[in-house]
C-alpha positions, 0 to 999 in steps of 0.5 A: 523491523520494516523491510520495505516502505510503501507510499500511495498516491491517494488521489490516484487510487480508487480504493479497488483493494486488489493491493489488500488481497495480495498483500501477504502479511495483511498491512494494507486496508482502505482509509475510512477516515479520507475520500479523495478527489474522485470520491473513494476510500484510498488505500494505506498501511496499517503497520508499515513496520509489518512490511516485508518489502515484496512488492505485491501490492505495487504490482497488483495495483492497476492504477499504479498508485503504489510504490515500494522501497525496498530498505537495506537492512545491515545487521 
């Protein structure tokens, strides 16, 4: 179960994939299928239900195009 919910902002993200790198569980990867307004690849995640909730690629991101919530999960 996801710990964390990532959401890009695709028109702010020129697909530099630094957040792909530092991703620790490899859930991230560039959208193929969209182009944005500026011409490139946004990122996105590929098993958001992987998502541990670091918050490594919201703080790699030199754009700042990415945010994470971190979910409270109650046992």
């Amino acid at each position: 179960m996801a710990k964390g919910k990532v959401t890009i902002n695709e028109e702010i993200c020129k697909g530099c994939e630094m957040c792909i790198t530092a991703c620790p569980v490899h859930i991230m990867q560039l959208n193929e299928g969209k182009i944005n307004s500026k011409g490139y690849h946004p990122a996105m995640v590929k098993d958001m239900d992987r998502c541990i909730g670091c918050a490594n690629c919201a703080l790699i991101c030199p754009d700042v195009a990415i945010t994470v919530e971190r979910l409270d999960i109650k046992k």
